[in-house]
C-alpha atoms as one frame of an Amber mdcrd trajectory, in Angstrom:
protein
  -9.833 -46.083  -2.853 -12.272 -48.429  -1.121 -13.369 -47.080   2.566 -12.862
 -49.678   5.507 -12.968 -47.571   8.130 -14.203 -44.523   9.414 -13.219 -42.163
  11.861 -15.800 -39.973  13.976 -14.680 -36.612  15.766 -17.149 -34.423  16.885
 -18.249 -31.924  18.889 -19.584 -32.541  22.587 -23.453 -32.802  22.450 -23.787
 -32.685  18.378 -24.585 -36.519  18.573 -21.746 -37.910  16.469 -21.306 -40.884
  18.912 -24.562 -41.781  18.142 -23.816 -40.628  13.883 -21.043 -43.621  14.513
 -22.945 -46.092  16.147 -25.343 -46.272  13.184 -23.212 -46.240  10.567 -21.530
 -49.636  12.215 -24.821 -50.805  12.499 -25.988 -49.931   8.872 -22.698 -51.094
   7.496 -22.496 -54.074   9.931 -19.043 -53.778  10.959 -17.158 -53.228  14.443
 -18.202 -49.965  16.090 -15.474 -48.991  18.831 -16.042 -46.326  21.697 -16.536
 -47.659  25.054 -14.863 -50.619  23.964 -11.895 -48.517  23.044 -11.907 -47.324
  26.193 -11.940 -50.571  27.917  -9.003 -52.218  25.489  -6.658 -48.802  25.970
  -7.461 -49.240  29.937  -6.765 -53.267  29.667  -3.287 -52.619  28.302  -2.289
 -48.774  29.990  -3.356 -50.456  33.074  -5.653 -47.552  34.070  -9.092 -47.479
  34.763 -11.757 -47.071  32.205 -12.847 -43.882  33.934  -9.700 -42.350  34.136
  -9.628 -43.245  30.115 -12.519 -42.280  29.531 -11.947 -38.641  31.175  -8.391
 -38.087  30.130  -7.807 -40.223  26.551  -8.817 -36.802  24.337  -8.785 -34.649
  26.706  -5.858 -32.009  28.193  -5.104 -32.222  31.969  -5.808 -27.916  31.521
  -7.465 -25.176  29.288  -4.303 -24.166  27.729  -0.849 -26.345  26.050   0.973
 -25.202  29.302  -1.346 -27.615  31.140   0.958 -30.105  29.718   4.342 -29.021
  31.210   2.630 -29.618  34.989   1.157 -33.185  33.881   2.114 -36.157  36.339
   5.589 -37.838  35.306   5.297 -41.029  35.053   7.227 -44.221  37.124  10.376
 -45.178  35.335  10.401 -49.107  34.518   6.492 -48.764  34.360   5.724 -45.871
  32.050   9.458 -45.100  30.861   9.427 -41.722  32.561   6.648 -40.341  30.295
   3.672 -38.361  31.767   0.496 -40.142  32.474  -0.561 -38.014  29.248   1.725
 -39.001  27.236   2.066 -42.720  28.081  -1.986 -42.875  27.716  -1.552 -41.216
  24.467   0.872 -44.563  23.301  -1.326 -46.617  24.340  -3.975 -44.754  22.493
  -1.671 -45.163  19.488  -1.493 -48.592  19.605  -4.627 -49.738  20.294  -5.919
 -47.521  17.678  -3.663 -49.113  15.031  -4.281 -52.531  15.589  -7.738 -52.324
  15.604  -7.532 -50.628  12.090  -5.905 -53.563  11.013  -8.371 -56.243  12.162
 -10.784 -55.128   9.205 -13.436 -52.564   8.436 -14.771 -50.483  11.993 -15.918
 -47.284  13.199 -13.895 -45.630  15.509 -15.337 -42.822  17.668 -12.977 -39.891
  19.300  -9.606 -40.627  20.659  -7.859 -38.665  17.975  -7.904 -41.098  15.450
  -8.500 -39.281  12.176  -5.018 -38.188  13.386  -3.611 -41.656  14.054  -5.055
 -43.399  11.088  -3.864 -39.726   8.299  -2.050 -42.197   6.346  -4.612 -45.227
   5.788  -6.050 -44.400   1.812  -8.694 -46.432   3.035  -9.840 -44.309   5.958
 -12.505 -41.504   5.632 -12.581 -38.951   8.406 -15.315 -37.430   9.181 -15.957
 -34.297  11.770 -19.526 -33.537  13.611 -20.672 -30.692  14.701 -24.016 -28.807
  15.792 -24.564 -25.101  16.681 -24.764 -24.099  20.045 -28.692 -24.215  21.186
 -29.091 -28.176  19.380 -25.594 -29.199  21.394 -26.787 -27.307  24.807 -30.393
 -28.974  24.450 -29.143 -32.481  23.858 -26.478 -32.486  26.618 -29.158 -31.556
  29.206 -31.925 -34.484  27.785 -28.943 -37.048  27.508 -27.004 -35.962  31.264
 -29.541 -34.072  32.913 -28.787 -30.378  34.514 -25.480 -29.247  36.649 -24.269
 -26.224  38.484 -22.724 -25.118  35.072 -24.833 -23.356  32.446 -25.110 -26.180
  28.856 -23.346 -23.501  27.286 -19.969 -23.577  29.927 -20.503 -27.498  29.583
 -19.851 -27.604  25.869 -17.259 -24.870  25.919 -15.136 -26.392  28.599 -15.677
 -29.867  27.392 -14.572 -28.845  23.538 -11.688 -26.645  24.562  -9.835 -29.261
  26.299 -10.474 -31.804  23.377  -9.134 -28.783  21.215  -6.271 -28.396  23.140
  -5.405 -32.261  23.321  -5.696 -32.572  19.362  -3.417 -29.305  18.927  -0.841
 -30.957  21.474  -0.643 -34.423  20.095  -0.990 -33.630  16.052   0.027 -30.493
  15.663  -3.334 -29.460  14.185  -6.096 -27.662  14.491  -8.808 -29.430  15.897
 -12.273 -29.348  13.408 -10.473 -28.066  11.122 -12.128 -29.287   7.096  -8.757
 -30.294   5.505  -8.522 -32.575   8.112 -11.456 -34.538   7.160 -13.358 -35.845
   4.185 -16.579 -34.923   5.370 -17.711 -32.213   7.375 -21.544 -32.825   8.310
 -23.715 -29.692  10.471 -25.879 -32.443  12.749 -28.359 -30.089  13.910 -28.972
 -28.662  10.395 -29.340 -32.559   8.339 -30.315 -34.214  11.550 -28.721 -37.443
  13.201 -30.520 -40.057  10.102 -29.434 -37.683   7.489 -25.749 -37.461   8.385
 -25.998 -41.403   8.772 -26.842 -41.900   5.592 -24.606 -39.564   3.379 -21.470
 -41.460   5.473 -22.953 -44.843   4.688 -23.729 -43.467   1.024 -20.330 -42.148
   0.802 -18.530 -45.678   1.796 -21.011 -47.397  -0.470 -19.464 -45.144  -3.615
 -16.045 -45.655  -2.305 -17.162 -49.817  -2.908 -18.327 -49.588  -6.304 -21.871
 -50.526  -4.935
C-alpha cells in the first residue's frame, strides 16, 4: 500500500519534530505541528498555548489525574472535561487533514487516530538519555529542573495521555512501522530511511 502520510511520535528532546519537518520538506508535502496547534485552537476555541501544553499531554503524572480534570460548560463543551473535549477536537482536526492529501503530522496522538488508514506509516523517535538531555538544554536553555527531570516529566505525562485516550502503550514497536534510535543514526539518517521507506511504498 502506497504511503501518503506519516505520523511522527517521539520522545521529548530526541529531535523527531525536526525528523518530521524534513521529511515534508524532502517529500514536499504539508508538514503539520504548530499549525495543528493553531487549527485545533481555531475550532476548540482555546488558545494555542493552552493547546500546545495540554493537546498530548495529561492534566497529572498518573490516569487518576483524569478523574479531577475541569468539567466542561454544558451547551459549550457538552459537559465533557476540557481534556476530553480538546481531545475531539484533536480527533477531528486530525482526520480531516488526513484527508486533504499526503502530510506529516507531528505528536497529538495521531498514529492512534489515523490506526486504520493502510496508507499511513507510523513512525516512533526516540534518543537515549544524555543526546535528549543535551539537546533540550541547546534548543530551551537551562531551568531549575535537572535535563534529566525535564525529559522524564515531560514523557510521562505524554505516556500517560496516550495510555488514557488509546488504550495503549505509549512507544510501544507494534504500534508503529518504524522505530528509529535518533541519537544512534543521527537526525539526516533517520530522514532518509522514512523518505526511503515512502519512496518503496510508491514504486519509485
Amino acid at each position: 500500500m502506497e504511503k501518503k502520510i506519516i505520523t511522527i511520535s517521539r520522545e521529548f528532546g530526541s529531535g523527531g519534530r525536526t525528523v518530521g519537518r524534513m521529511v515534508a520538506e524532502r517529500l514536499g508535502i504539508p508538514f503539520y505541528d504548530k499549525e495543528l496547534v493553531d487549527q485545533i485552537a481555531l475550532e476548540s476555541g482555546f488558545a494555542p498555548k493552552f493547546v500546545e501544553e495540554h493537546g498530548e499531554h495529561s492534566p497529572g503524572s498518573s490516569l487518576f489525574s483524569y478523574a479531577f480534570a475541569p468539567q466542561g460548560v454544558p451547551g459549550v463543551m457538552n459537559g465533557l472535561s476540557t481534556a476530553d473535549f480538546l481531545w475531539n477536537i484533536q480527533c477531528s482536526v486530525i482526520l480531516q487533514l488526513a484527508e486533504q492529501g499526503p502530510c506529516v503530522i507531528v505528536g497529538r496522538n495521531a498514529d492512534y487516530i489515523l490506526k486504520d488508514r493502510q496508507d499511513a506509516l507510523h513512525v516512533y523517535v526516540f534518543a537515549d538519555v544524555p543526546y535528549r538531555a543535551e539537546r533540550i538544554v541547546r534548543r530551551y536553555g537551562e531551568s531549575d529542573k535537572s535535563p534529566e527531570q525535564r525529559l522524564n516529566e515531560k514523557d510521562k505525562r505524554r505516556r500517560v495521555n496516550y495510555q488514557h485516550y488509546t488504550g495503549r502503550t505509549w512507544g510501544a514497536a507494534q504500534n508503529y512501522e518504524m522505530c528509529l534510535c535518533s541519537s544512534m543514526l543521527g537526525i539526516d539518517q533517520c530522514v532518509k530511511i522514512i523518505v526511503e521507506a515512502v519512496k518503496i511504498s510508491q514504486g519509485k
